[in-house]
Structures are given as structure tokens and as C-alpha cells.
C-alpha positions in Angstrom: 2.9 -40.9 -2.6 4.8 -38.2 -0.6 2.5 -34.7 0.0 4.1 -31.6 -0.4 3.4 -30.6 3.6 4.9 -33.9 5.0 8.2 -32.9 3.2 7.9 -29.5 4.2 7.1 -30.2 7.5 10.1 -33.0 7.8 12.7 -29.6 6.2 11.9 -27.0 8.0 14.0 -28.0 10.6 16.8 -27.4 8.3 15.8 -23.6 8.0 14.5 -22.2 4.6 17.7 -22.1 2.6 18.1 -25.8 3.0 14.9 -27.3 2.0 15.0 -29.5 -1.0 11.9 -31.3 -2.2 12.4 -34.9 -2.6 11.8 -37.1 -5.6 8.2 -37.9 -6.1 6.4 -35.4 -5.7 4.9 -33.0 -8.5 4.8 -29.6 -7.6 2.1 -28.8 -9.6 -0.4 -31.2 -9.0 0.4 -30.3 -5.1 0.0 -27.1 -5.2 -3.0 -26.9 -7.1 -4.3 -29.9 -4.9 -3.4 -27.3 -2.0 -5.3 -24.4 -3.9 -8.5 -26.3 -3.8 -8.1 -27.7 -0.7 -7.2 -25.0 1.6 -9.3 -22.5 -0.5 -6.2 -20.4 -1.7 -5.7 -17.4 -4.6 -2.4 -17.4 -5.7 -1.3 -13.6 -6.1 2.2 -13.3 -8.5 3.7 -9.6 -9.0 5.4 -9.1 -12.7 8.8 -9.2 -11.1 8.1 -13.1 -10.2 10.0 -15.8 -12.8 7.4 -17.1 -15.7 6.9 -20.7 -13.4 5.6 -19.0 -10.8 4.0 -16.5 -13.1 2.5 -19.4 -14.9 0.7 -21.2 -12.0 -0.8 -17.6 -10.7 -4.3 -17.0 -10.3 -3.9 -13.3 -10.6 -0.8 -11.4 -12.1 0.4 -7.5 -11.6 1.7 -4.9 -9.4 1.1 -5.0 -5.8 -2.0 -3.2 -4.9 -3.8 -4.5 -8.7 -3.1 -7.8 -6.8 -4.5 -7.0 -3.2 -7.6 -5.4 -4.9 -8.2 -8.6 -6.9 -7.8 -10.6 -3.7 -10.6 -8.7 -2.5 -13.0 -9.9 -5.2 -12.3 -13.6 -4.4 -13.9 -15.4 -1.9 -10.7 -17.3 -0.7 -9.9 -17.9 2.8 -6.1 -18.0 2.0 -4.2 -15.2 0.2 -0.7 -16.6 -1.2 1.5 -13.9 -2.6 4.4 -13.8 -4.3 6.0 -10.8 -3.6 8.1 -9.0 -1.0 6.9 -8.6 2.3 5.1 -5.0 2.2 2.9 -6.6 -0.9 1.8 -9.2 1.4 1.0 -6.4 4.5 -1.0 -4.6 1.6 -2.8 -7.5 0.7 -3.5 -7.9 4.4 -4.4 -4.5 4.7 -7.0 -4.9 2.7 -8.4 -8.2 2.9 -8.5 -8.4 7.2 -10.6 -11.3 7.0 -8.4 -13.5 5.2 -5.0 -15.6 5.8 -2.2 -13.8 4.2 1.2 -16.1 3.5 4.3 -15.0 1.6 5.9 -17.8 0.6 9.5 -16.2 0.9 9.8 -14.8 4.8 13.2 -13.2 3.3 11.6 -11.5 0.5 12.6 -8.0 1.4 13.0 -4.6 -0.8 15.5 -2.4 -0.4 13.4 0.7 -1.3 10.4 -0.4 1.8 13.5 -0.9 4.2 15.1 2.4 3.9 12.1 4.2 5.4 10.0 3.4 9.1 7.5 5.0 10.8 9.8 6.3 13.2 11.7 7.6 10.6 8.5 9.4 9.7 7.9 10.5 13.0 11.2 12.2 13.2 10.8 14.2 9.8 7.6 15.2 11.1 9.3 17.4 14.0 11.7 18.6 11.5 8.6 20.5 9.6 5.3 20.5 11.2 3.6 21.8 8.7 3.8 19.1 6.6 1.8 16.6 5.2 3.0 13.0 4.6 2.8 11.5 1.0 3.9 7.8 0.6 4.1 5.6 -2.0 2.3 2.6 -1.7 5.9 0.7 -1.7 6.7 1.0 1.8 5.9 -1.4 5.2 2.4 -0.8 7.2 4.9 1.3 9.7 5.3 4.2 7.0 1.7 3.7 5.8 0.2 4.4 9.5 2.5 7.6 9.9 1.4 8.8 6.5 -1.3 11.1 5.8 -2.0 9.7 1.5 -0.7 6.7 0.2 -0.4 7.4 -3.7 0.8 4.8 -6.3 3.0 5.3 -9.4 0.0 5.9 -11.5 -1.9 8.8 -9.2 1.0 10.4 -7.5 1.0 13.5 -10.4 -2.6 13.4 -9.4 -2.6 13.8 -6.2 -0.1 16.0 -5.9 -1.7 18.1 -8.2 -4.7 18.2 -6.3 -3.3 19.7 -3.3 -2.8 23.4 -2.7 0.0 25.1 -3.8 1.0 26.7 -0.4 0.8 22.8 1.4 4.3 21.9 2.7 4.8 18.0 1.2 6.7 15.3 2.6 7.1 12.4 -0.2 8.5 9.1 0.9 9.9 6.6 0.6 11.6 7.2 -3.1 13.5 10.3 -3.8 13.3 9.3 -7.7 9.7 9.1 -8.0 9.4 11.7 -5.8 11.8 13.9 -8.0 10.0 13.1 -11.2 7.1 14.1 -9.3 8.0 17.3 -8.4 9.1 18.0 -11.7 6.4 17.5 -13.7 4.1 19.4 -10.9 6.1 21.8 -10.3 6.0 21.4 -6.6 9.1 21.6 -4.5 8.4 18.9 -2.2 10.5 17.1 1.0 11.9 14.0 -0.5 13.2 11.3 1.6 16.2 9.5 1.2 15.4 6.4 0.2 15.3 4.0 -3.1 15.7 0.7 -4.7 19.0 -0.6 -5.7 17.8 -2.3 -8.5 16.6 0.8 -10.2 20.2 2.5 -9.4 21.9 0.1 -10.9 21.2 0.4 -14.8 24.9 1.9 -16.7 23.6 4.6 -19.0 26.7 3.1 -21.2 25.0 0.0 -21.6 21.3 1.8 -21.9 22.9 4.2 -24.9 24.8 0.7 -26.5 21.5 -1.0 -26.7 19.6 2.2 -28.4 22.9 2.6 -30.7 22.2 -1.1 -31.8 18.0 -0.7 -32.2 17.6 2.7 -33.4 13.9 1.9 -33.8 13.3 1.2 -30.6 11.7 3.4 -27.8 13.1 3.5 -24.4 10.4 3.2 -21.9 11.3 4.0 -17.8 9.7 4.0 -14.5 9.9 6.8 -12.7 11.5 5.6 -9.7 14.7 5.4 -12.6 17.2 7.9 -11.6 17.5 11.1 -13.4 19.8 10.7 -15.9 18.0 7.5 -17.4 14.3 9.3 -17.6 16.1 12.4 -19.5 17.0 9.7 -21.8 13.8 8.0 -22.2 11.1 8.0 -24.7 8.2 7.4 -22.0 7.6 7.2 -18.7 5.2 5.6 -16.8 3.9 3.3 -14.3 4.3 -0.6 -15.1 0.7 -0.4 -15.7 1.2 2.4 -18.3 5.1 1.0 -19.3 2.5 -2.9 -20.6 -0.1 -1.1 -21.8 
């Protein structure tokens, strides 16, 4: 019987996008033969498809993962994710392995900001402290002075004084939302994810015309127009629950 390395091992010469698991093999069985064997946790964010949703030993948003990581005692940390989930994972669990299965897992929103790119705003207004959202590479987190999530960034930015100059990066639609509901006119950088610019307020209003009982929840990193037109917002934490 074939083992999932040997195949792997016999592909990768080929290059990621060219790999094709041969006949014989059951994924499954191999990969949970792998789990036990190598001493893994297999982390999947909500974004992932069901199947690899399904063979998760943890599901949820990026740092809810990296914390529950922590509470294992696996020497191997698998995540499913993009590639600044798997630096937060590392970030917090230095002792362990940390693979992303996916090397070209990228997100738009993480690669529109850098630490240099930090560096430079920082010039611009000296004053200013650095707030980042926790979706962003360990570059922006090591320039940043508070890395706040979906869920405490009102908080936080609450929290601080009134007269403190506020840089908020890397999304200028959560950081809008933010400063809205705070009332704080913060520094936004220019940066977002393509995914959440893409949704047609045509098609958003169609579906509400044809389910005129249902509630339309949005994340915050939504652009404007769409969380004027929801019924909630919230983090993906908040949007399950």
C-alpha cells in the first residue's frame, strides 16, 4: 500500500500545482495515521471547504485557533489558513512546528500592508500610536504598538485617551466602522480585502426583496454602503453566535 509521503515526496518535483495523489491511497486514513504519528493538531479557519472542515481538530477564526493550539500538547501545528494565521499560530506556540499546507495561501488584506510601510507612516505623524488588526504578517505586528481583533477593537479604542493620535491598519473598513462608532478620527491605512469589496448591493437588496424575513448580518471589514444596510454587525464570532 502506497503512503501519503512517498507520493508526495515522488510530486514535489513537479511543484505544488501539479501534484495529483495516485490511486490507492485513502486520504483519510493517512492523514489521521499522520496526526497520530507525527503528534499533529489540525487547525481549520471557517473560510476552509466542509472536507477539510470535517477532518479538523479545532475550527474558527485565526487567533481562536492559535489559542487552542496552545492548550494541546502537539509537537506539530497544521493550519489551514493563509499564511499570517500560520505566523500567529507560531507566534504564539514558539515551541512547536508550524506547517501551512498551502505555501500560496495569501490574503489580499495582510499583503497590502509591511512593516516598512509602517515605519514610513510613522515619520509622517510621530505622535502616533500604531493599532493593527490581528489580520496582518508578523512584519506589521512587530512595528505595531496593539494588535486588536474584530471583536475588541471598539474596546480598545475606547480605552485610549481622547487626545492620543491613532494609526489603524491594515483595513480602512474596519477601521472606518471603528471610528464611527467611537467617535474617534483615527489614521486609516489603505488597505483591505478584495473579497469583502466585491459584494453588489444590487444583488444584496434582490436577496432581501426575495426574504423579507430575513436579517442581514455584516462584518465590519464590509464596505460602507453594505453595513448602512445591514441589520447587525459583528465579528464572525458575534455574526455565529
Amino acid at each position: 500500500m502506497p503512503t501519503l509521503e512517498k507520493a508526495i515526496n515522488e510530486l514535489s518535483g513537479k511543484g505544488y500545482l501539479d501534484i495529483e495523489i495516485p490511486e490507492g491511497i485513502n486520504l483519510i486514513e493517512e492523514i489521521n495515521r499522520l496526526r497520530k504519528d507525527k503528534n499533529a493538531v489540525i487547525l481549520a479557519h471557517y473560510y476552509q471547504k466542509g472536507e477539510i472542515q470535517d477532518i479538523a481538530d479545532f475550527l474558527g477564526d485565526s487567533l481562536q485557533l492559535a489559542r487552542a493550539a496552545e492548550k494541546t500538547n502537539a509537537d506539530l501545528i497544521v493550519f489551514c489558513g493563509v499564511h499570517f494565521m500560520a505566523e500567529t499560530a507560531k507566534i504564539l506556540n514558539s515551541d512547536k512546528k508550524v506547517v501551512l499546507p498551502d505555501l500560496l495561501a495569501g490574503c489580499s488584506l495582510a499583503d497590502s500592508c509591511s512593516g516598512a510601510g509602517i515605519r514610513e507612516m510613522r515619520k509622517k505623524h510621530p505622535n502616533a500610536i500604531v493599532v493593527s488588526y490581528i489580520n496582518c504578517d508578523s512584519t506589521v505586528k512587530a512595528e505595531s504598538d496593539i494588535i486588536v481583533t474584530s471583536s475588541n477593537a471598539e474596546h480598545i479604542i475606547r480605552s485610549l485617551p481622547k487626545e492620543q493620535e491613532i494609526i489603524f491598519a491594515p483595513d480602512k473598513n474596519l477601521g472606518r466602522y471603528i471610528s464611527q462608532i467611537t467617535e474617534r478620527n483615527m489614521i486609516l491605512w489603505d488597505g483591505s480585502c478584495y473579497v469583502h469589496e466585491a459584494f453588489s448591493l444590487e444583488k444584496i437588496g434582490q436577496q432581501m426583496l426575495d426574504n423579507p424575513n430575513a436579517k442581514l448580518i455584516a462584518h465590519p471589514e464590509e464596505q460602507k454602503p453594505v453595513l448602512k444596510m445591514a441589520h447587525f454587525v459583528g465579528s464572525k464570532a458575534r455574526l455565529m453566535d
